[in-house]
C-alpha positions, 0 to 999 in steps of 0.5 A, spaced: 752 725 756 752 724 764 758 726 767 758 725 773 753 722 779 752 725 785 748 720 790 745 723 797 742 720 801 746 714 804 739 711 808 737 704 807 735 704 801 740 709 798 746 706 800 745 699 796 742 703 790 749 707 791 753 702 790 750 698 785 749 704 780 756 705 780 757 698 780 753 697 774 753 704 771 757 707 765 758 714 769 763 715 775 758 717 781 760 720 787 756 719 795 754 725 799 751 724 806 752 727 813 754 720 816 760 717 815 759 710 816 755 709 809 761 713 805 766 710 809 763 702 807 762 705 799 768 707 799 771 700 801 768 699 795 770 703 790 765 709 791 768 716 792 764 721 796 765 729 796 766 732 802 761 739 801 754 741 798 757 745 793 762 738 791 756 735 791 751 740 787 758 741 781 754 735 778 750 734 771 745 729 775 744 728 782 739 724 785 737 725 792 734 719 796 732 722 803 727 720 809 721 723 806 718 730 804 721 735 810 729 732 809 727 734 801 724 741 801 730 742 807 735 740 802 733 742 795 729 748 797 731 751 804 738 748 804 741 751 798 742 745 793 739 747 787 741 754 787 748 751 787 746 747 781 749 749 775 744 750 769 742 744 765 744 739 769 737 734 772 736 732 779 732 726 781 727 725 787 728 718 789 725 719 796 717 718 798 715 726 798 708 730 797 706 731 789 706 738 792 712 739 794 715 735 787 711 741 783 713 747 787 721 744 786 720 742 779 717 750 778 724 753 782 728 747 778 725 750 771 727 758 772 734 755 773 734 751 767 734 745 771 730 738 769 726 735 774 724 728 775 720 725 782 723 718 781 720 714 787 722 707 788 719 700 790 721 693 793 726 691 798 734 694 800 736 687 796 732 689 790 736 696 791 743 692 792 741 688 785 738 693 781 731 691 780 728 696 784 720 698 782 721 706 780 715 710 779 718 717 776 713 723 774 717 727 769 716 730 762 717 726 756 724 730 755 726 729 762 724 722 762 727 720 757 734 724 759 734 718 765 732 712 763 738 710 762 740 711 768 734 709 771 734 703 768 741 701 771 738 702 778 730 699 777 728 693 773 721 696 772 721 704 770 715 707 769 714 713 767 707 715 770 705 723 768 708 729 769 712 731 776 708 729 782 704 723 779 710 718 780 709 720 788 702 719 787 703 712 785 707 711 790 704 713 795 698 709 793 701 703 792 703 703 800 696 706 802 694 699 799 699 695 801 698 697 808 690 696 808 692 689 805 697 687 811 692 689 816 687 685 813 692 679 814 694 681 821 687 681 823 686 673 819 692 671 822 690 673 829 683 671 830 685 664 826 690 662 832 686 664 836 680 659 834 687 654 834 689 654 827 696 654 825 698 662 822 702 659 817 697 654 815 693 658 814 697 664 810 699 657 805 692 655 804 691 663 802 696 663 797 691 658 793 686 662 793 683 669 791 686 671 797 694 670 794 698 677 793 704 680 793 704 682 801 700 675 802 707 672 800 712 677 802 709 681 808 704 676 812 708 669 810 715 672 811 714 677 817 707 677 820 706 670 821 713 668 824 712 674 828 719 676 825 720 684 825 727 686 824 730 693 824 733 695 821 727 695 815 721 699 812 719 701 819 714 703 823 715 710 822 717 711 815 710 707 814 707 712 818 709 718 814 708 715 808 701 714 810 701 722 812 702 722 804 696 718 802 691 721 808 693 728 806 691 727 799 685 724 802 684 730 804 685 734 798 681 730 794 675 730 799 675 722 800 674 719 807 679 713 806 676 710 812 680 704 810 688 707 811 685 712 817 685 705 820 692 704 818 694 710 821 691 708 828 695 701 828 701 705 826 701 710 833 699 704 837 706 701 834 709 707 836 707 708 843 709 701 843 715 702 843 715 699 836 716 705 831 723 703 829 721 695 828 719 693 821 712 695 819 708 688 820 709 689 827 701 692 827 700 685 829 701 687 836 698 692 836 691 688 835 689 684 841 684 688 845 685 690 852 681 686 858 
């Protein structure tokens, strides 16, 4: 039985997933961040937070939800929070990290006693806020199967796929994929209008056809067509560090990975645009070339 939650990491996704555990869920959760305009909107309503790392780390579960691999090791390693962790109590990764650093903490968590989950998380901050999130999670079958159920309250699509580590490597394969497909509709969208065809037309003809898919509909449809880039989103910069993931597993495994290192060149062209902070699909931009 889980007695008490404790969330940190309050960003965009963290905050909506927060709230909508513990509206959902049947254990009391209690938020953790350095900010205090996320604790203070949780706290509007009903969502307790706890004023220090050890209040925080006196939990029986704890998820982290933070930027990326840095912010983790910095926190759960560096920072202090699992040797401040009680033996027995799990604590879950629900950030986008490296599938080293998963295994280095899951190493450090076992000689303390303490399970070990990396529970990357997919879609959109309104499927964080309504519980249908896509979860990738990386655990032993014991572990696994001591967090579903909480897991299952955040995400509608809980995947158990392997040891700690293989969830991040899904993860990080699904962006890497879905960033190369974008791309590739950037590229479509840009040289249709500019042989004079509607961008939007264009998208919509594509749907019928074996072009279709998910970043088709969602990504080139709803921002790359209408040229419609908000913030705050998914950024340019969140997109660039997932990509670093997936290069350096490239490297690891000794794979070219032509395909994503072009990615990378239109992700740095967005960020000396200016542009880092503009939702990811702002690439487009990035494509014409200079006189």
């Amino acid at each position: 039985m889980v007695q008490q939650i404790t969330f940190i990491g309050l960003g965009v996704m963290g905050e909506a997933m927060c709230g909508n555990l513990a509206r959902r869920g049947d254990w009391p959760v209690v938020a953790y961040d350095l900010r205090p305009e996320p604790l203070a909107r949780l706290a509007a309503e009903g969502v307790p937070s706890t004023a220090s790392l050890e209040e925080a780390a006196a939990s029986d579960f704890i998820i982290t939800c933070l930027p990326g691999g840095d912010h983790v090791r910095s926190l759960v390693l560096d920072g202090g929070l699992l040797d401040k962790m009680k033996s027995s109590a799990v604590l879950v990764d629900m950030s986008t990290s490296q599938p080293a650093l998963m295994r280095e903490i899951a190493e450090a968590a076992s000689a303390k006693s303490i399970a070990f989950a990396d529970a990357p998380i997919a879609r959109t901050r309104q499927a964080a806020a309504d519980g249908t999130l896509a979860i990738m999670v990386g655990a032993s079958d014991a572990t696994f199967a001591r967090i579903q159920p909480v897991m299952e309250t955040i995400g509608s699509d809980v995947m158990h796929c392997g040891e700690v580590g293989t969830g991040q490597i899904v993860k990080i394969m699904n962006n890497m994929v879905l960033f190369q497909t974008v791309a590739a509709l950037n590229e479509a969208v840009e040289m249709a209008e500019g042989a004079g065809m509607d961008g939007a037309a264009l998208f919509d003809m594509l749907t019928k056809g074996s072009a279709d898919s998910f970043a088709l509909r969602n990504h080139g449809m709803k921002s790359s067509a209408p040229r419609t880039y908000p913030s705050p989103a998914f950024s340019v910069d969140y997109a660039a560090k997932d990509l670093r993931y997936a290069l350096e597993l490239a490297d690891e495994t000794d794979v070219d990975a032509a395909g994503a290192r072009n990615v990378a060149r239109l992700f740095q062209a967005a960020q000396t645009a200016g542009d880092g902070d503009k939702y990811w699909p702002v690439i487009r931009e990035t494509l014409k070339k200079e006189d």
